[in-house]
N, C-alpha and C positions, 0 to 999 in steps of 0.2 A: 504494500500500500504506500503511495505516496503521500507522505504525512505534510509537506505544503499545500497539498490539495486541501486543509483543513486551514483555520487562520481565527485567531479573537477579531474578531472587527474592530480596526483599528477608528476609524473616523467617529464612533462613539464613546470610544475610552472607558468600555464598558465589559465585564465577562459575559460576554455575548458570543456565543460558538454560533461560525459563519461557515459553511459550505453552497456557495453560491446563491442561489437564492432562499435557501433552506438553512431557517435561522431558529436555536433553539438555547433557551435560558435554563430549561431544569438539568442537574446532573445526572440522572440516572440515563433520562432521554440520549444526552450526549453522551455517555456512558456504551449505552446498546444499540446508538446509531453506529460508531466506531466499530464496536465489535461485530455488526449485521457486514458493514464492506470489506474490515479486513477479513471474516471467513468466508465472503464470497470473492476476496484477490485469491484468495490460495486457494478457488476450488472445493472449499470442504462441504460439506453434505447440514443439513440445518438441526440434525443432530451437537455441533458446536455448538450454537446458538445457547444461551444462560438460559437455564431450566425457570421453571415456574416459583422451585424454591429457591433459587439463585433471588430471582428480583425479588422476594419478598423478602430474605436477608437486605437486600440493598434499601429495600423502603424502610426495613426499623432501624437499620442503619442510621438513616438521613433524615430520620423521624425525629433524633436528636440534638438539638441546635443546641451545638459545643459552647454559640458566645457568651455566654452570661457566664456558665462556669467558670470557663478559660477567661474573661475577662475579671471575675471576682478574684481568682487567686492572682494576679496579679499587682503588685503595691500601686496604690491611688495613685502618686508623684508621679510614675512612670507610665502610667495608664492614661495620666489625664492630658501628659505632655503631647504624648502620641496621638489621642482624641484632637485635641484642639487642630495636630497637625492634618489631620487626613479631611477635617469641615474644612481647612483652609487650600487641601487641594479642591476637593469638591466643589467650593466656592471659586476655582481659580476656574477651575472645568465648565462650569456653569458662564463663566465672562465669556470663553473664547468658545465655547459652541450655544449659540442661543438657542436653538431649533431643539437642544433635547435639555435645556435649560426646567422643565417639569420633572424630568428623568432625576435627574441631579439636586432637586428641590425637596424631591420625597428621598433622595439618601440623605441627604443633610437633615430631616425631621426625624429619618429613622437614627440617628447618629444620637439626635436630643433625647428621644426616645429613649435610647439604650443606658443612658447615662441615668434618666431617670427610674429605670426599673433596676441596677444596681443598688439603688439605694435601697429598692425593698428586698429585704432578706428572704419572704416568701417565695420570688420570682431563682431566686438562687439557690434557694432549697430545692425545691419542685425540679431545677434543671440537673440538680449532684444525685436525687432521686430515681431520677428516669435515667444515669449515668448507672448507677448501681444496676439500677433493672436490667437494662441491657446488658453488662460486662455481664451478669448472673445467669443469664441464658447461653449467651457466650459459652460462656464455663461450660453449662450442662451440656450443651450442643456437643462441647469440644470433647466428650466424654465418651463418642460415637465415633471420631476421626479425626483424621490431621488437620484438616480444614476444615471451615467453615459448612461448608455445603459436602463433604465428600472426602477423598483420597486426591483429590486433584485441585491446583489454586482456580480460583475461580474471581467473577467481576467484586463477588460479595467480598472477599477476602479483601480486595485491591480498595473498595473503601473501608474498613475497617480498620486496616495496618497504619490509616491518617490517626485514626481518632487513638488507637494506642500510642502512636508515636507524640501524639498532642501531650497526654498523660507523662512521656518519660521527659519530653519537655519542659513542663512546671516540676518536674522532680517528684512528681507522686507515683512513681511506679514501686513501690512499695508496698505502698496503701490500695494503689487499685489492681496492679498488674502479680505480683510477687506473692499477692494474699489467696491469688486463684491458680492453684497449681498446674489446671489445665491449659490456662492462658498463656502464665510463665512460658511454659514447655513452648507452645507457639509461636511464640514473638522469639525466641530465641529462631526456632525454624525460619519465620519470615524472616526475618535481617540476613537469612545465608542467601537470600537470592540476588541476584544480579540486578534484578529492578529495580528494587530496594536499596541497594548500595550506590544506585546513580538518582536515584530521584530523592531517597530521604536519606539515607547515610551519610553521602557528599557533603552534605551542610551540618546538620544536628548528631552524629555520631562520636561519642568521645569528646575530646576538647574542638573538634570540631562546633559545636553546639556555640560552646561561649564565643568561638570565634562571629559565630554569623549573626548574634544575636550583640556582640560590640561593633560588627557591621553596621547593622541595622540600628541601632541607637545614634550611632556617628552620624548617617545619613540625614537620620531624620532631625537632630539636631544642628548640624550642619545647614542645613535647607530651609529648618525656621531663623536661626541668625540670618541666613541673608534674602529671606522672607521671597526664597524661591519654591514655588509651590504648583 
């Protein structure tokens, strides 16, 4: 498959997955459009094709919206430097494109939004809740096989390995990952694959991690001193 054939639309500045005139915003969507043309480049039979329980690992999946957790564990100072920064690209984005100036107006509400449901502890409980519940099915799932769905990696697995790797991140792999022995075993397994060593490894693996993440602070501080956004 020729993966330029594939592109974020650039003139929106938006995660908007663009293949020609076929334009689509949900992941999972983009997720099994990919996977429908690369097993019809190679010829394979629709047998490849993610099974029925495949996409319904990828919907409870996705069913979890990480930000509120991932955004509470982290300290306010550096939480809120980084907030203010990303309203003031949005607002940069919003001057130089008018025409999707709406687009850009509801991420900026949603950004206020989010700031203020931090504050309520219930909104953060409810999301480290539904975090448990899922990693707890996980577990039991993982009590039947090496992955996810199977003996074999599968799409479910490839969003999954984000939301663990999220967890070793803020340093709770202790408390979520290490306390479920089925999982442990797992995520040791995932990390030996090659995918994995170039799309998540490369950055966040070992002192890897501090490196991208004093990257990323520099940038972002950097960029607000000279109020380039």
């Amino acid at each position: 498959m020729d993966v330029s054939f594939f592109r974020i639309n650039p003139s929106a500045k938006l995660p908007v997955f663009q293949n020609g005139a076929h334009i689509m915003f949900d992941t999972i969507e983009i997720i099994l459009y990919i996977e429908r043309i690369a097993v019809v480049s190679v010829g394979a039979d629709e047998s490849s094709f993610s099974t029925r329980e495949v996409v319904e690992w990828m919907h409870k999946i996705q069913q979890w919206n990480p930000k509120y957790f991932t955004l509470s564990c982290i300290p306010k100072k550096y939480r809120m430097t980084v907030s203010k920064f990303l309203r003031r690209v949005v607002i940069a984005r919003m001057a130089e494109s008018p025409d999707l100036a709406s687009a850009y107006h509801r991420k900026l509400k949603q950004a206020y939004e989010t700031e203020d449901k931090l504050k309520n502890q219930e909104v953060v409980r409810r999301s480290k809740e539904h975090l448990i519940r899922l990693l707890d099915e996980v577990e039991t799932q993982l009590n039947e096989a090496s992955y996810l769905t199977g003996e074999e990696f599968s799409m479910a697995d490839a969003m999954l390995i984000p939301v663990l790797a999220r967890l070793v991140l803020l340093n709770l792999e202790d408390e979520y990952l290490n306390s479920r022995p089925n999982i442990a075993e797992y995520w040791i397994l995932v990390q030996q694959r090659p995918s994995y060593r170039k799309v998540i490894g490369k950055y966040f693996n070992g002192w890897r991690k501090y490196k991208t993440l004093i990257k990323t602070w520099s940038f972002v501080r950097f960029r607000s001193l000279l109020r380039k956004y």
